[in-house]
C-alpha positions as CSV (number, residue, x, y, z in Angstrom):
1,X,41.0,39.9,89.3
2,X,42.0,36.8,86.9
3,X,39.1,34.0,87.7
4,X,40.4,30.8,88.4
5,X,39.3,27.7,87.6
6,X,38.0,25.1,90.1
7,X,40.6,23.5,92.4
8,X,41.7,20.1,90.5
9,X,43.8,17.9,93.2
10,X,44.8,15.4,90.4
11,X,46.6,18.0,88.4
12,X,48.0,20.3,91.0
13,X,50.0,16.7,92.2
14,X,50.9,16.4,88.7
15,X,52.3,19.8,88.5
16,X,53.7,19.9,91.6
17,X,55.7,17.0,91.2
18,X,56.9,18.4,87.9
19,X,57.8,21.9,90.0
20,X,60.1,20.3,93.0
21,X,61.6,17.4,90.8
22,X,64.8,20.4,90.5
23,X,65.2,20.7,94.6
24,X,67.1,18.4,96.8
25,X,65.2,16.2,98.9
26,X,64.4,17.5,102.6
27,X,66.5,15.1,104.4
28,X,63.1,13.3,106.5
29,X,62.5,11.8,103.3
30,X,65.4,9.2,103.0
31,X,62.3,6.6,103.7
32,X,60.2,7.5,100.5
33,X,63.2,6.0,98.5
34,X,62.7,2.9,100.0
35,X,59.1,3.3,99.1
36,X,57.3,5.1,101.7
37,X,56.5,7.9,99.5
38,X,53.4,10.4,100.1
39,X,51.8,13.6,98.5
40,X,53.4,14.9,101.9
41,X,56.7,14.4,100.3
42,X,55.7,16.8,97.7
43,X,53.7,19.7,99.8
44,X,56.6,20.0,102.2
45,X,59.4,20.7,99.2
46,X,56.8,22.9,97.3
47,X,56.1,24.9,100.7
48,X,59.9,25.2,101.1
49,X,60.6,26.2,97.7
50,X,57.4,27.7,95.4
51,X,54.5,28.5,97.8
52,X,56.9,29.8,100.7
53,X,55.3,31.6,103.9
54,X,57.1,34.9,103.1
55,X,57.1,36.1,99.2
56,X,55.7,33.0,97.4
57,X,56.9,32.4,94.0
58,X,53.5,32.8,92.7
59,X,55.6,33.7,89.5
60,X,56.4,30.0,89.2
61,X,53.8,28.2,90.7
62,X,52.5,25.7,89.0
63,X,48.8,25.6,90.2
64,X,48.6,29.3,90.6
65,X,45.5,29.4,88.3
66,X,43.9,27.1,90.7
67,X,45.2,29.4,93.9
68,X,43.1,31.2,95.4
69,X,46.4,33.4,96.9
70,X,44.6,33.9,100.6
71,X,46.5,36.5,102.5
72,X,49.3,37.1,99.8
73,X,49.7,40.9,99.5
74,X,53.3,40.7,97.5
75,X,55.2,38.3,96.1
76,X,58.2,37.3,93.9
């Protein structure tokens, strides 16, 4: 097992936002480009895309050395 380094929320927004900038905007979102944007924004399009419920991308992820991959027995 790889250890990981402690949990940084600062960078893992950073990376994140890097990681969905690529993926179309979840339609509920229409607000945030009138400036009601929230780190919600970014958790929901990284949990549809990168860190999905079945087979997580853990291959892309940018935060995976900061995941501690709870419950993920295979992924792509």
């Amino acid at each position: 097992m790889v250890a990981k380094r402690p949990f940084d929320i600062d960078l893992a927004v950073q990376r994140i936002r890097q990681a969905v900038r690529p993926f179309p905007k979840a339609a509920m979102f229409a607000l945030a480009e009138e400036g009601f944007a929230t780190a919600f924004e970014l958790l929901v399009a990284f949990g549809k895309h990168v860190c999905t419920g079945r087979l997580p991308r853990c291959s892309t992820c940018p935060v995976l050395d900061m995941c501690r991959q709870v419950a993920v027995d295979e992924h792509r």
